[in-house]
C-alpha positions, 0 to 999 in steps of 0.5 A: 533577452540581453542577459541571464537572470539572476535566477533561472526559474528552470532551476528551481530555488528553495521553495520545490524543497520543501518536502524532500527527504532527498535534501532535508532530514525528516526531523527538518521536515517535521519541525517545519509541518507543525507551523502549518497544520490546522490544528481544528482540523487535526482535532477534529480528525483525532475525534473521528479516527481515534477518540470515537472509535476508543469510545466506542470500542471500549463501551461495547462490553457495557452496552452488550451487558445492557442489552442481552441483560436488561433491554432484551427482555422488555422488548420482547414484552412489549412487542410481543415476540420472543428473544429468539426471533429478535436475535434470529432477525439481528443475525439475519441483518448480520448475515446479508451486510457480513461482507462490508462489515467485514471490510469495515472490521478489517480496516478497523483492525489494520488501522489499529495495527498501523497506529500502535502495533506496526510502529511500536512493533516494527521501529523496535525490530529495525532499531535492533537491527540497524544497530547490531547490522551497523555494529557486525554488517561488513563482517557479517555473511548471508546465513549469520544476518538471516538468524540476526534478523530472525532473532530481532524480531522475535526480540521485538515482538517480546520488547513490543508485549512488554510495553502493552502489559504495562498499559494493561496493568496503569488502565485496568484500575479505571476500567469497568465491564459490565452496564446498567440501564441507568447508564443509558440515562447519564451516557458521559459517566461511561465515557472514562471507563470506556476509554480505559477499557479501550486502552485496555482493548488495544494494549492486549492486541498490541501484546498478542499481535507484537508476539504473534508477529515476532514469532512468525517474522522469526520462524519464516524464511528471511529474505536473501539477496540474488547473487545468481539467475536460472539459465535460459537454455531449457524448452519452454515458454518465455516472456519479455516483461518491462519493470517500470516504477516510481516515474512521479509525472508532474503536471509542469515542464519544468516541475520537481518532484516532492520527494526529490526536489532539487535533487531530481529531474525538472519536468517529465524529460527523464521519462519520455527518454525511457519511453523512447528507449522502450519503444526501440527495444521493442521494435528490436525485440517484442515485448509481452508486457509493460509494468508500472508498479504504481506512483505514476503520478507526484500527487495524483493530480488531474494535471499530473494523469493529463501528461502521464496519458499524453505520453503513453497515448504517443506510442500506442505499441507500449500502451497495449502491452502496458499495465498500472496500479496505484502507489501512494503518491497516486493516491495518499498526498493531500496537498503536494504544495503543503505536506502539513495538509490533512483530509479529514474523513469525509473530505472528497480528495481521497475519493477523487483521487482514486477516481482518477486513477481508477479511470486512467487504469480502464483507459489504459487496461480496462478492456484487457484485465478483469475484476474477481467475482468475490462470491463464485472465486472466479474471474468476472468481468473485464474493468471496463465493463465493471465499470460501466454503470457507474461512469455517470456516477463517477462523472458526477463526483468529479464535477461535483464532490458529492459526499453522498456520491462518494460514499457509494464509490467507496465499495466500487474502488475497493471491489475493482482490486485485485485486477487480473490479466488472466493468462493466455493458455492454461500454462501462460502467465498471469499478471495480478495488480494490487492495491496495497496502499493502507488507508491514511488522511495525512500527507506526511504519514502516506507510505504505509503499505497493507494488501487487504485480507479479502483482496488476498483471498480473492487473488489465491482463489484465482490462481488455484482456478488457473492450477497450471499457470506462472503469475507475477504478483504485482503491488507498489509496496515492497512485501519486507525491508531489504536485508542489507543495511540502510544509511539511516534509520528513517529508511526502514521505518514505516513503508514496507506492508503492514501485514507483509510476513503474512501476506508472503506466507499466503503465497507460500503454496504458489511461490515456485511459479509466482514473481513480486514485483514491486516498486516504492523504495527506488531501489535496485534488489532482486531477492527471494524469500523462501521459493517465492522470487522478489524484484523491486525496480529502480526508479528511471526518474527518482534518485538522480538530477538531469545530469546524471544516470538512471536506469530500468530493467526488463526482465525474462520470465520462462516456464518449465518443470512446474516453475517460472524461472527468473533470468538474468535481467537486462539493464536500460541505462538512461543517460545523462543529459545538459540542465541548460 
């Protein structure tokens, strides 16, 4: 070519902006998506995730009236049994599908939580925060900011009950409890009283949850930033760990991410330079494992798993010590060329892209770590033989989209976590790998974080079976916001774990030999709260351009006196280099 292009398609224009919060604010944002979602399909998805399971909830109390009052004794005439066996034979239907049901109620639950508690709750709690941290933070020391965010929350809690007593008390006029036969006849007149009974339902929820909430936030240890490390000078067991985070592989060379857009690295360069330096430090001295905490990929697209693999298939000394769990871009963004595009419920796309990611962990994984066998608490098989007689399955959604097909992968995805690299010797170091990514069909609403009571149940029952080992607790979200102030207020608002307090005082009784480590935010901060020591990993790829500096961490863990102690980490600088 005799010139330069007026336009460098290298550079990117515009248009690979278009979602990042990096260059544009999400009001921005926001007021752009409105033009491109398909309001059919958001009614549709507002039917089927809202207004039905309203109705639906709020009915139960008249239909249960109907049916123990006035059904059941028919039934019992004309089939000539009595009301003892009926109810012995619903309990017994109850009994054998309580596991799924119970996965059923929580997301249910969760999904409440996420939609009118959590926000409500959490937006009230980090407002307070943010103001009086903006207002008091420079002048403020470590113990003063520890009692103002205990008693934010339990400000919030109490604000967030008020605000559902309030609702309470506007439905309650319109709601009715008790049914009769007659109903069934004219089903639509129960439609209003259930849907005040609903709002009557999720309001007293939100009330006794926000309280609930506020005073467990308030009461427990707060977070605290690490201002020192243990030494490293006792006997005992040590290991070197490389904590990776946030690489968002793109599928294109010369690909921004949609977070980051231009305000990021083109393509995946950034990433085989901290693979190349991994690889160096490892020759020099060996590592004992390789963590990604999730969002390998931008959008969990087949190409974007294509060259994370290809790059990890290169050095095969990393991808044997290398070990991955989902994070939400892996899995939550239903169109990365269009953040207003929503799945409904029954759309493939979620399925399919927890079927990749769930394949690309068994290539990598599979034969190393191990699902839970949820009925004995113990360990079961390694993944790859969890998932053998399934692959033709698997295979056949991929090529097709089958709904039925998808449906019976559901219980399989969900029953692969927590994975477990179990530890080598009974006082050795075991690595957990959970999902924590909440439930959600949208992709600008795809950051929220849960860890699923039964997958936390499952992960204490093995760590009580291995009663001498050290664990680091792996997840892509982190468990609290950090307890430092934040630039703005759309920093703290809606990616920490839905249920993170709880899920920390689950921990409680492992924490002085258990590490989280964690990614999601991008950001470098190393803390504990109460025994339990936390690490998030700055991303080696996010958060700066081709020019500028990024880094990593390899930490050391070692073992001693019934504790795994936190060592001082060392930082891998990944250099800048040219755009041309």
């Amino acid at each position: 070519m005799s010139s330069r292009a007026i336009l460098d398609p290298r550079e990117g224009d515009v248009e690979d902006d278009a979602a990042s919060t990096k260059t544009r604010s999400l009001l921005a944002i926001g007021g752009a998506l409105i033009s491109e979602i398909s309001f059919p399909k958001l009614a549709l998805a507002w039917v089927l995730l809202i207004a039905l399971p309203a109705v639906v909830l709020g009915a139960t109390p008249l239909v249960a009236k109907i049916w123990f009052v006035e059904t059941l004794d028919r039934i019992s005439a004309v089939a000539g049994i009595g009301s003892a066996l009926i109810l012995a034979l619903v309990a017994g239907v109850g009994w054998f599908g309580l596991p799924h049901l119970l996965r059923v109620l929580e997301r249910s639950f969760w999904s409440l939580n996420s939609i009118a508690v959590q926000p409500g709750y959490v937006l009230a709690r980090e407002v307070l925060r943010h103001v009086l941290e903006g207002v008091a933070g420079p002048r403020m020391g470590e113990a003063s900011r520890a009692r103002l965010r205990a008693g934010t929350s339990a400000a919030a809690g109490g604000l967030s009950a008020l605000v559902a007593l309030a609702l309470i008390a506007m439905a309650w006029p319109y709601t009715r409890w008790t049914g009769e036969l007659a109903d069934l006849a004219a089903p639509l007149r129960l439609v209003k009283p259930a849907l005040a009974n609903a709002v009557v339902l999720v309001s007293a929820c939100l009330a006794v949850a926000s309280l609930a909430w506020g005073v467990a936030d308030a009461a427990m240890d707060q977070l605290q930033t690490t201002r020192t490390f243990d030494e490293g000078a006792q006997p005992g067991r040590t290991w070197r760990v490389a904590h990776l985070s946030d690489i968002h592989v793109v599928g294109e060379e010369y690909g921004f991410r949609i977070e980051s857009g231009r305000a990021g690295p083109r393509g995946n360069r950034r990433l085989d330079e901290a693979l190349h330096r991994l690889e160096r430090l490892h020759a020099a001295r060996a590592l004992d494992h390789v963590l990604i905490t999730g969002d390998m990929t931008d959008a969990g697209r087949a190409g974007e798993w294509a060259a994370f693999m290809t790059a990890l298939s290169r050095r095969p000394a990393l991808a044997e010590r290398t070990l991955i769990l989902p994070g939400n871009h892996d899995l939550n963004i239903a169109d990365r060329g269009n953040p207003a595009r929503l799945d409904l419920p029954t759309s493939p796309g979620k399925r399919l892209r927890q079927m990749r990611a769930l394949s690309a962990m068994d290539a990598v994984q599979g034969a190393r770590v191990r699902v839970v066998d949820r009925s004995a608490g113990k360990l079961g098989p390694t993944l790859t033989e969890f998932l053998r007689p399934h692959r033709a399955s698997i295979a056949a959604f991929a090529d097709t989209g089958s709904l039925r097909l998808s449906r019976g992968l559901e219980s399989l995805w969900e029953n692969c976590f927590p994975m477990i690299l179990p530890p080598a010797e009974p006082d050795g170091l075991g690595v957990a790998l959970l999902n924590s990514n909440a439930e959600t069909h949208f992709s600008f609403t795809n950051a929220l974080g849960l860890v699923p009571a039964l997958d936390a149940r499952a992960l204490l029952s093995v760590m009580e079976h291995h009663g001498q080992a050290s664990w680091i607790v792996a997840l892509h979200h982190h468990l609290l916001e950090y307890p430092t102030p934040a630039k703005a207020l759309s920093e703290r608002i809606g990616t920490a774990l839905i249920n993170g307090s709880w899920f920390i005082r689950q921990l409680a009784p492992f924490a002085s030999r258990a590490i989280a480590m964690h990614g999601h935010r991008h950001v470098d901060w190393i803390g504990s709260c109460g025994r339990l020591r936390i690490v998030s990993a700055p991303s080696p790829v996010m958060e700066a351009r081709d020019d500028e500096p990024t880094c990593f961490y390899i930490h050391e863990l070692a073992a001693g006196a019934g504790a795994l102690r936190l060592l001082a980490p060392e930082q891998v600088v990944i250099g800048p280099r040219s755009r041309n």
